[in-house]
N, C-alpha and C positions, 0 to 999 in steps of 0.2 A: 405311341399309343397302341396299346391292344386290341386288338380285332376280336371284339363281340359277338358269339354267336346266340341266336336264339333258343330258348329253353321250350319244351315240346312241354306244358302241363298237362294231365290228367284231364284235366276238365276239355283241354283241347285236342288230346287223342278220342276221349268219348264223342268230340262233336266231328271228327274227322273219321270216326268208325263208324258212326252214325250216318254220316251223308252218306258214306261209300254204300252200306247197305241199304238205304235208302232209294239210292242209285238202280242198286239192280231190280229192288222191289218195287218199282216204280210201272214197270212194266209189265207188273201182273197185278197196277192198282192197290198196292198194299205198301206198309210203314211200317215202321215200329217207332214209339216215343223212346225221346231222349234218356229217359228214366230207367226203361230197359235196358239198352245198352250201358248206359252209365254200372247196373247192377250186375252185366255182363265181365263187363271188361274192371272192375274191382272183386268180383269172382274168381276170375283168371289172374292179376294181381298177389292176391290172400293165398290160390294154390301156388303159386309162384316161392310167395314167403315162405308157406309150408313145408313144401318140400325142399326149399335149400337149409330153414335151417333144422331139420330132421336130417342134415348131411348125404343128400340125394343131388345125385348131378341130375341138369335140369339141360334136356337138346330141346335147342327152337329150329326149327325148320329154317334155313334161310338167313338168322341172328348169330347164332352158334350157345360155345355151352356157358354154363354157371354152375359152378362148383364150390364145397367149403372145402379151401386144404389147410393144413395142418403147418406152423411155422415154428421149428423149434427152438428150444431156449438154446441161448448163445450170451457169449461174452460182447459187451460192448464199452462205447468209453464217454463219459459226460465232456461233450467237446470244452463248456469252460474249464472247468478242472484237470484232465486228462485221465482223471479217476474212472478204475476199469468197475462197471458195473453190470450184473449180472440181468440180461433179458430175461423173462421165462416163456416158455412157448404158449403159443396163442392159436385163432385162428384167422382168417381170413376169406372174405369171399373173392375169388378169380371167375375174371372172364377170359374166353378165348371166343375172338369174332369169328365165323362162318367164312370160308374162301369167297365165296361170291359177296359178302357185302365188303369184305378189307378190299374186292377188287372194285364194286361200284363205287366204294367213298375216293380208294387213291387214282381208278382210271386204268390202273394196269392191269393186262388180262395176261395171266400166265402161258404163253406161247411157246416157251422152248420148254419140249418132253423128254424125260427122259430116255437116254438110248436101254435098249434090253441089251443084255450081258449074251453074248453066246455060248 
């Protein structure tokens, strides 16, 4: 049996960005409605869109990046048949995770440095 993991929606990033900020502004008496943030953080979402697919790499702080790269056409083969069929190039959007989050999700913290060259 598959190990199920939970799916973070939209709707639950808003109310998890909401408390947080909630949180701090709680202490100088002030909120924001859910509304806002939700306008927020679907804001940030649509510039997200935006700029990847205008072919703009996109750094997050702490996430890492988002990029469109380019996959070019190649020869390939229809597995029932063996019949060689031509790919044509495409695109694709790539992620590469941030060092510090591939280290909080697997646990390992990168300790052995490398030596300098003399």
């Amino acid at each position: 049996m598959a190990k199920t993991r939970a799916t973070v929606s939209t709707s639950k990033l808003i109310a998890s960005v909401g408390n947080q900020i909630n949180e701090v502004l709680a202490e100088k008496k002030l909120s924001i409605p859910k509304k806002i943030v939700k306008d927020i953080i679907q804001g940030f979402l649509e510039t997200i869109e935006e700029n990847i697919s205008n072919g703009k790499k996109l750094r997050l702080d702490r996430i890492g990046i988002l990029q469109v790269k380019n996959r070019a056409a190649r020869m390939g083969r229809n597995p029932q048949t063996g019949e060689e069929i031509k790919i044509p190039a495409s695109k694709k959007i790539a992620f590469r995770a941030a060092k510090s989050l591939k280290e909080q999700v697997t646990g390992n913290r990168a300790t052995a440095k490398k030596k300098k060259k003399k």
